[in-house]
C-alpha positions in Angstrom: 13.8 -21.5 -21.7 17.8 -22.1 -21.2 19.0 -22.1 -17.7 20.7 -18.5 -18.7 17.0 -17.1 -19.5 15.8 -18.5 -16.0 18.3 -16.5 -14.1 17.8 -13.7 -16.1 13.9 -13.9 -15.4 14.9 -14.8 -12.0 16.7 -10.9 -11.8 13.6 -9.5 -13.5 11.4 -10.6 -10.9 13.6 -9.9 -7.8 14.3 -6.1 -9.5 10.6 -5.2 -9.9 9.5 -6.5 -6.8 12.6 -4.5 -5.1 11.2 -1.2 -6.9 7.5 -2.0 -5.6 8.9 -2.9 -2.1 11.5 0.7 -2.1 9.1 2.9 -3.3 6.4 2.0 -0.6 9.1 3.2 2.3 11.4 5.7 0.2 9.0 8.3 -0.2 7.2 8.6 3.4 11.1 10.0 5.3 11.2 12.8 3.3 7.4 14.0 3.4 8.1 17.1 5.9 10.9 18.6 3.5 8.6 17.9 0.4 5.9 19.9 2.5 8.3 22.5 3.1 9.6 22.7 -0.3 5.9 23.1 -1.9 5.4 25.3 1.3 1.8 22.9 1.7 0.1 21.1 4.8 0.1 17.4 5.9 -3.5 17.1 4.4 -2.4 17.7 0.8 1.5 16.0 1.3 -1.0 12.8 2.3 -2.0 12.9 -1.9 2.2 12.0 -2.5 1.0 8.2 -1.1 -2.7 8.3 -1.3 -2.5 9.0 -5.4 0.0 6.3 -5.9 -1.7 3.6 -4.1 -4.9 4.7 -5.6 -4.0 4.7 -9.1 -2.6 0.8 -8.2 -5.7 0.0 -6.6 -7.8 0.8 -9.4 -5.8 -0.4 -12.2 -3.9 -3.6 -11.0 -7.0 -5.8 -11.6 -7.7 -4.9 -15.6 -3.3 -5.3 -15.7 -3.9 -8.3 -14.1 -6.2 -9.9 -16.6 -4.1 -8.4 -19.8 -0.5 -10.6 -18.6 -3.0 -13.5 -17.5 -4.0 -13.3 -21.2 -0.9 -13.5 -23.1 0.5 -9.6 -23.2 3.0 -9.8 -20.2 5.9 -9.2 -21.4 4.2 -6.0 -23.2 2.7 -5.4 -19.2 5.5 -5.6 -17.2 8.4 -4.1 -19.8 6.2 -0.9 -20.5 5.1 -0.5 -16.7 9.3 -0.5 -15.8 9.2 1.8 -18.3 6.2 4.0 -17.0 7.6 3.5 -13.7 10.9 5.0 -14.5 10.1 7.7 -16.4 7.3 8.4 -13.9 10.5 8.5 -11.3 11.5 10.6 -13.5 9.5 13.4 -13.7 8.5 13.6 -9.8 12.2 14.4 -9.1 11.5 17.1 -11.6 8.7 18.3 -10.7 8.4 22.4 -10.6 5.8 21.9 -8.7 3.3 19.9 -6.4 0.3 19.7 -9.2 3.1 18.3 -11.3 4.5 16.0 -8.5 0.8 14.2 -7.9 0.7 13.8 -11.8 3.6 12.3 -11.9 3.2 10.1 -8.7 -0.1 9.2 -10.4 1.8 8.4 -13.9 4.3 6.4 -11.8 1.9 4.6 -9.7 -0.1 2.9 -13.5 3.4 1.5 -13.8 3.6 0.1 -10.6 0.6 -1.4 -11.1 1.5 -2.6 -14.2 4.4 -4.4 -12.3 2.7 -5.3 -9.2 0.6 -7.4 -11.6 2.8 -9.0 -13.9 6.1 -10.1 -12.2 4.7 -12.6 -9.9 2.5 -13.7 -13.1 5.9 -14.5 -14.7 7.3 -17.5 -12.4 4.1 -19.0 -12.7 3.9 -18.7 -16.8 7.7 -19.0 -17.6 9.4 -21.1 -14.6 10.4 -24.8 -14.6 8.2 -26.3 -11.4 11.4 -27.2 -9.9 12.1 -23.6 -9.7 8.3 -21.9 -9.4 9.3 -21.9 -6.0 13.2 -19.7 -6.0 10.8 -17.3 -7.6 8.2 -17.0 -5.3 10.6 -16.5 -2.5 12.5 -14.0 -4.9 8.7 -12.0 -4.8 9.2 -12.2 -0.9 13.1 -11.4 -0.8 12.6 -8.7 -3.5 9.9 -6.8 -1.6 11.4 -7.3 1.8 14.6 -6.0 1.1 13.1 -2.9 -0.8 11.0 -2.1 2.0 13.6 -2.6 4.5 16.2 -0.4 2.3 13.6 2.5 1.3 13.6 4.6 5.1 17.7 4.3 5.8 17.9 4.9 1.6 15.7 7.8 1.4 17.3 9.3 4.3 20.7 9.4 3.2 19.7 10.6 0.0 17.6 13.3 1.0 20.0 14.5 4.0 23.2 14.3 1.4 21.8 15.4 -1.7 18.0 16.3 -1.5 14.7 14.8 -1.4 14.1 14.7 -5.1 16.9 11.6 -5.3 14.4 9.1 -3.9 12.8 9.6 -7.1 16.0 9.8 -9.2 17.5 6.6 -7.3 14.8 4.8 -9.8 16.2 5.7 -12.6 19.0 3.7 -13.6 17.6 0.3 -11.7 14.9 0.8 -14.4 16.9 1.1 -17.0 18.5 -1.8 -16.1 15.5 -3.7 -15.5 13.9 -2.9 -18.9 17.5 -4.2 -20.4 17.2 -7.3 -18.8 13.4 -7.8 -19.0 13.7 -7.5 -22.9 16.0 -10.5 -22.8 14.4 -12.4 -20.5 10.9 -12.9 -20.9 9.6 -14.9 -23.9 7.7 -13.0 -26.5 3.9 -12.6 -26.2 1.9 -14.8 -28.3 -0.8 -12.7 -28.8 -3.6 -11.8 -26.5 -6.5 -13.9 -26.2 -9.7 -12.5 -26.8 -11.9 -11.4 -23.4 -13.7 -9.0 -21.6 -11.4 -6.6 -19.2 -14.7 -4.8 -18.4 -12.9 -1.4 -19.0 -16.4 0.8 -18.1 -16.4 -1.0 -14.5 -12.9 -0.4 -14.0 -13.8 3.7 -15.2 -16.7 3.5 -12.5 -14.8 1.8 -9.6 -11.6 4.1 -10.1 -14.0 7.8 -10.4 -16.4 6.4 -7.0 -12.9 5.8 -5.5 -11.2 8.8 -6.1 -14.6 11.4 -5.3 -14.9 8.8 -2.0 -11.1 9.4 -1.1 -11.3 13.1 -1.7 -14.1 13.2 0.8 -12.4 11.0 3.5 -9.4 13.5 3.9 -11.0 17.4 3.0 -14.1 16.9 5.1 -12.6 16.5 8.9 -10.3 19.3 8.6 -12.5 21.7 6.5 -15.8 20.8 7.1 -19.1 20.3 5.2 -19.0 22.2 1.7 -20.8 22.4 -1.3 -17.7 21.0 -3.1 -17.7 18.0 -0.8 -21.2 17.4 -0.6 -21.3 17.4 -4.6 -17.9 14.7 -4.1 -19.8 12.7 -1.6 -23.2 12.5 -4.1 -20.6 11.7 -7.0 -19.0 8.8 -5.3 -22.2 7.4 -3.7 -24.0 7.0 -7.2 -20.8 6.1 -9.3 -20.8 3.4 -6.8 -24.5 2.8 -7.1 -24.0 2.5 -10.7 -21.2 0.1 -10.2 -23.2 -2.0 -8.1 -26.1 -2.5 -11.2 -23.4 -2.6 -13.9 -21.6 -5.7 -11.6 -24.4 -7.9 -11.3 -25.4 -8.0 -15.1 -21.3 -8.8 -16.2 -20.3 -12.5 -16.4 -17.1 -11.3 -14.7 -16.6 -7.9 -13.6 -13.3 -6.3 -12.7 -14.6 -6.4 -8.8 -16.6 -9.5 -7.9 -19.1 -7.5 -5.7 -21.0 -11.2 -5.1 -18.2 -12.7 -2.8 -19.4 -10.4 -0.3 -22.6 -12.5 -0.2 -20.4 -14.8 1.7 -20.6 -13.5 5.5 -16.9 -15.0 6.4 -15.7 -13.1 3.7 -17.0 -10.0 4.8 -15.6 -10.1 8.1 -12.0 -11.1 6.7 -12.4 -7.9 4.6 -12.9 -5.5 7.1 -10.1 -6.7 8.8 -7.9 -6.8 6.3 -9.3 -2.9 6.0 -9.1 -1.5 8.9 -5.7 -3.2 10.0 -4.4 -1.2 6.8 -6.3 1.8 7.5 -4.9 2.1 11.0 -1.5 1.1 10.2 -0.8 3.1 7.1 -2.4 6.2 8.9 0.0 6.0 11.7 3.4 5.7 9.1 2.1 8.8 7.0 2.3 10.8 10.5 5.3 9.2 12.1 7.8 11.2 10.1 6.0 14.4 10.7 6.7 13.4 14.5 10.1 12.5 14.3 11.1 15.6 12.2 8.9 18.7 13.9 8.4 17.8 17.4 10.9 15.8 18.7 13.7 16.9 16.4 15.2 14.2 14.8 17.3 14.8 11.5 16.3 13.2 8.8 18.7 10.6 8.5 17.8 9.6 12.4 14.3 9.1 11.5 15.4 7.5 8.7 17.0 4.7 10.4 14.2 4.6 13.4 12.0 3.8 10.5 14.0 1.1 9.5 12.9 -0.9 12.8 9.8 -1.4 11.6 10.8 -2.7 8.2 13.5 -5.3 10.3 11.0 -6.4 12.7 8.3 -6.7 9.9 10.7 -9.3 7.8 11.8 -11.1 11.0 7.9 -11.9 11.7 6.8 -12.4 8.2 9.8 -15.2 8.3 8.5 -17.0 11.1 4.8 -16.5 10.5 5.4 -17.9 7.1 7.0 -21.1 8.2 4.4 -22.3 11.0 0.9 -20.7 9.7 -1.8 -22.9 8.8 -5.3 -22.7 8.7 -6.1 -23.6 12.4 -3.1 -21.0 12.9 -4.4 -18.4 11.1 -7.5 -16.8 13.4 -4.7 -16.8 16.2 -2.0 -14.6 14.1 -4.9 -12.4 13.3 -5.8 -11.9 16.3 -2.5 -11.4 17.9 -2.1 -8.8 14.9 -5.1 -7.1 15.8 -4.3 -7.2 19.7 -0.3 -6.0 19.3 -2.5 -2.6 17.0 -4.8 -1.8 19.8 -1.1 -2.2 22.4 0.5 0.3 19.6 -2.2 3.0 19.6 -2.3 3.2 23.4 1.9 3.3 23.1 1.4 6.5 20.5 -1.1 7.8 22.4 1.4 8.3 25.4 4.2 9.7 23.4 4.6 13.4 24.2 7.0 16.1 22.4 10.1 15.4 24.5 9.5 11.3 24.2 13.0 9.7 24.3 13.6 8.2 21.1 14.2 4.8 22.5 10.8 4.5 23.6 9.8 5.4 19.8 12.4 3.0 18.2 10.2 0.2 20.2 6.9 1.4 19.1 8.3 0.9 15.3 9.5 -2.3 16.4 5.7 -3.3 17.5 4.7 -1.4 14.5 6.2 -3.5 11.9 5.6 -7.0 14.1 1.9 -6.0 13.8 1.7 -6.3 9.8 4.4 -8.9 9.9 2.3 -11.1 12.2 -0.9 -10.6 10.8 -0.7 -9.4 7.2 -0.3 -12.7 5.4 -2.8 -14.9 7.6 -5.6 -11.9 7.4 -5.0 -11.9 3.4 -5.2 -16.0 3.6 -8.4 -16.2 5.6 -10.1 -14.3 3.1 -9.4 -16.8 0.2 -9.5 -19.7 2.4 -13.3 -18.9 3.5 -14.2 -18.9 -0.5 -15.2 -21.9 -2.5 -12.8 -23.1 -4.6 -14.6 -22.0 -7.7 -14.3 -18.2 -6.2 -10.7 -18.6 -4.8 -9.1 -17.0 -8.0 -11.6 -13.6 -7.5 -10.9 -13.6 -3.6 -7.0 -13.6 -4.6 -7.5 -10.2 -7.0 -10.1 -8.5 -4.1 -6.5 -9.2 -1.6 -4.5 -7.2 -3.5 -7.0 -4.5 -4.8 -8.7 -4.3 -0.6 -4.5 -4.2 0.5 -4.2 -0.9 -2.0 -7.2 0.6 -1.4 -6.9 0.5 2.2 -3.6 1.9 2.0 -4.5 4.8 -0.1 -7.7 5.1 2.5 -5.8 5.4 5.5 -3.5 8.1 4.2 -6.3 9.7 3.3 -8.7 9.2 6.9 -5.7 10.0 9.2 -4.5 13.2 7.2 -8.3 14.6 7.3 -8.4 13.8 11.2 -4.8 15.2 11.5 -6.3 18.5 10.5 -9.1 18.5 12.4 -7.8 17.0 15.7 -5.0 20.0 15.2 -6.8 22.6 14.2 -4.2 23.0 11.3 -4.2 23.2 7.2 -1.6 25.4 7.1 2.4 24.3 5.7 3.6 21.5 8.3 6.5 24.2 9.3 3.6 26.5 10.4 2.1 24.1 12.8 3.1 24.8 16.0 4.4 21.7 18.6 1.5 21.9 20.8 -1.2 21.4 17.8 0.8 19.0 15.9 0.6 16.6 19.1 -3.2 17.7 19.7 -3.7 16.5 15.9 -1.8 13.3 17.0 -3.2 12.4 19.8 -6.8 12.7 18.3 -5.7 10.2 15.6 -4.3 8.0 18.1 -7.6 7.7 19.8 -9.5 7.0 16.5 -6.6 4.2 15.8 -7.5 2.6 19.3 -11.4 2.8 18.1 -10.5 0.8 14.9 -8.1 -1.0 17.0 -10.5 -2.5 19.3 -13.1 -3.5 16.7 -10.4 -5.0 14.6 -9.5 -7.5 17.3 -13.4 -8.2 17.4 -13.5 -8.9 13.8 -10.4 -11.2 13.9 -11.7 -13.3 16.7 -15.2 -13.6 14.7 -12.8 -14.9 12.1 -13.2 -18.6 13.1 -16.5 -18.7 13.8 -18.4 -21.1 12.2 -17.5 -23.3 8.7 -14.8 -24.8 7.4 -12.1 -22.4 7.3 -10.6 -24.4 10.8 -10.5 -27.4 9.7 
């Protein structure tokens, strides 16, 4: 490629990963005035993020293996697209069945970009320059995730809450124009298995499971959920049988045969559990009970994304295998410090006291994020590294999508409360916080156990 196609591949990479990076902060600021607009409660709003990141969790993998097989260029140009358009239609959307539809047609683009654009330094880049785009992926991210509270503020106190959607739009647009210039045409895609029918089976268990996870604390046991549980349960089961006769299925189930492996997982899982459980209900808490406008809570959010770069930064430049057990742990430590803190807050909490708990908030994934997500390839042989790296991303997602899920359900049960969010009154809402809090501490706790287990035994010290 001429140097003129490597900066214009360079932009391509830094815009998607902006989009992925803005539209995993835009949308949580303006939750309470999208549950007031659809008149609907805090355990459906929670399907605005948990539909998104579940549609990427199950889909990124096969998207994955189609750019690592020659069709990239067709990947990430028709997920900007899909993206877009998806953008789109949730800022049109006449209603909230139509706004989860469209969040979910949005989020197969965003898994279509999520697993192409770092694909395409690797494929397209001079060596000398493999590593300006790697720190592009980084920069890209970072500055979308810092931008998306403060952005979707503004927007939604100025205008209205259907521009965080529309904002996409036109950086789409402009991404697709310069993507079609700047990536090299595929060659044609080579042949292989993308084990479609397990990623079918994974993505129905996942969705029946998640479904589950947020109706049945708030609503109790019904036939409808018991018939969801049974679903998921032998989709799963199913899964598991399919797995083990496939050369290589679209989730490796065997890594988990690897007890170091396990332990990183459910690390990795319940720091993202806890954590995105707590961000879904922080804006609730800054808009209802302790009155903040929305452009405020906007830019309190943005602490967390600041103080998340800032440690990602450091962490980056002096983590190493010997290091990474300790960041983890510290990670996992700073959670159980930052339940206890949002335990304490009460309705008339003075909002510096909840400017630092974002701070600690956004230090905890910025400390421990990257060296969780390491340990778990690191403990793999080298023939299963490339699998390990795929279960990161698709565990990271899933998590995600589960802990929007599990903290919404608890929300409504600790509260007492399904009704619309400007139904419920103060004294509930901070019952139905408090009772999360004390599950986060629970996962907390164990998560710190987990992380110090990390360096027990094997090679993954030395």
């Amino acid at each position: 490629m001429k140097q003129a196609g490597h900066g214009l591949l360079l932009a391509t990479i830094a815009i998607s990963m902006f989009l992925d990076g803005l539209d995993g902060t835009i949308v949580n600021v303006a939750l309470p005035e999208i549950a007031d607009y659809y008149g609907i409660g805090t355990g459906d709003t929670s399907w605005v993020i948990t539909v998104y990141y579940l549609v990427m969790a199950g889909l990124i993998l096969v998207f994955g293996r189609i750019s690592d097989r020659g069709a990239i260029r067709k990947v990430l140009i028709t997920g900007m697209a899909m993206f877009t358009l998806g953008s789109l239609f949730c800022g049109l959307s006449p209603s909230f069945a139509v706004l989860l539809a469209s969040r979910a047609f949005q989020g197969v683009g965003a898994a279509m970009l999520a697993a192409s654009a770092v694909m395409l330094g690797v494929k397209f880049l001079p060596r000398a320059k493999l590593g300006i785009g790697m720190a592009l992926v980084v920069m890209g991210t970072s500055i979308g995730v810092a931008l998306g509270p403060s952005l979707g503020a503004i927007l939604t106190d100025m205008v209205s809450w259907h521009w965080i959607f529309f904002i996409n739009v036109p950086v789409g647009i402009a991404a697709i124009l310069i993507a079609h210039h700047a990536i090299p045409a595929d060659e044609g895609m080579e042949k292989g298995d993308l084990d479609i029918p397990g990623s079918i089976l994974l993505f129905a268990a996942i969705v029946l499971g998640l479904f589950v996870v947020e109706r049945m604390p708030s609503t109790g046991i019904t036939s409808f959920s018991l018939v969801a549980l049974a679903g998921c349960i032998i989709l799963f089961a199913v899964y598991v049988v399919y797995s083990r006769r496939k050369e290589s299925p679209v989730l490796d189930l065997s890594l988990f045969r690897n007890g170091r492996f396990d332990i990183a997982t459910l690390t990795y899982v319940l720091v993202n559990v806890t954590i995105m459980g707590v961000v879904y209900l922080v804006p609730f808490l800054l808009r209802g009970p302790l009155g903040l406008t929305t452009l405020e809570s906007g830019l309190l959010l943005s602490l967390k994304s600041i103080s998340m770069i800032i440690c990602c930064v450091i962490v980056g430049r002096c983590t190493n295998r010997s290091r990474d057990r300790m960041f983890a742990v510290l990670s996992c430590v700073l959670m159980t410090v930052y339940a206890v803190m949002m335990l304490l807050v009460q309705s008339d909490s003075a909002v510096w006291y909840i400017g630092i708990c974002l701070l600690v908030e956004g230090t905890i994934w910025g400390v421990g994020g990257g060296p969780i997500g390491t340990r778990m390839v690191n403990v793999l042989d080298d023939k299963d590294r490339g699998s390990g790296s795929s279960m990161v991303t698709f565990v990271m997602y899933f998590s995600s999508a589960l802990g929007t899920a599990l903290f919404a359900g608890l929300f409504g049960f600790g509260s007492g409360e399904t009704g619309s969010i400007s139904e419920v009154s103060t004294d509930a809402f901070m019952d139905g916080l408090w009772f999360c809090m004390a599950i986060a501490i629970v996962l907390s706790v164990v998560s710190v156990i987990t992380a110090w287990a990390l360096g027990r035994g094997g090679k993954v010290d030395g």
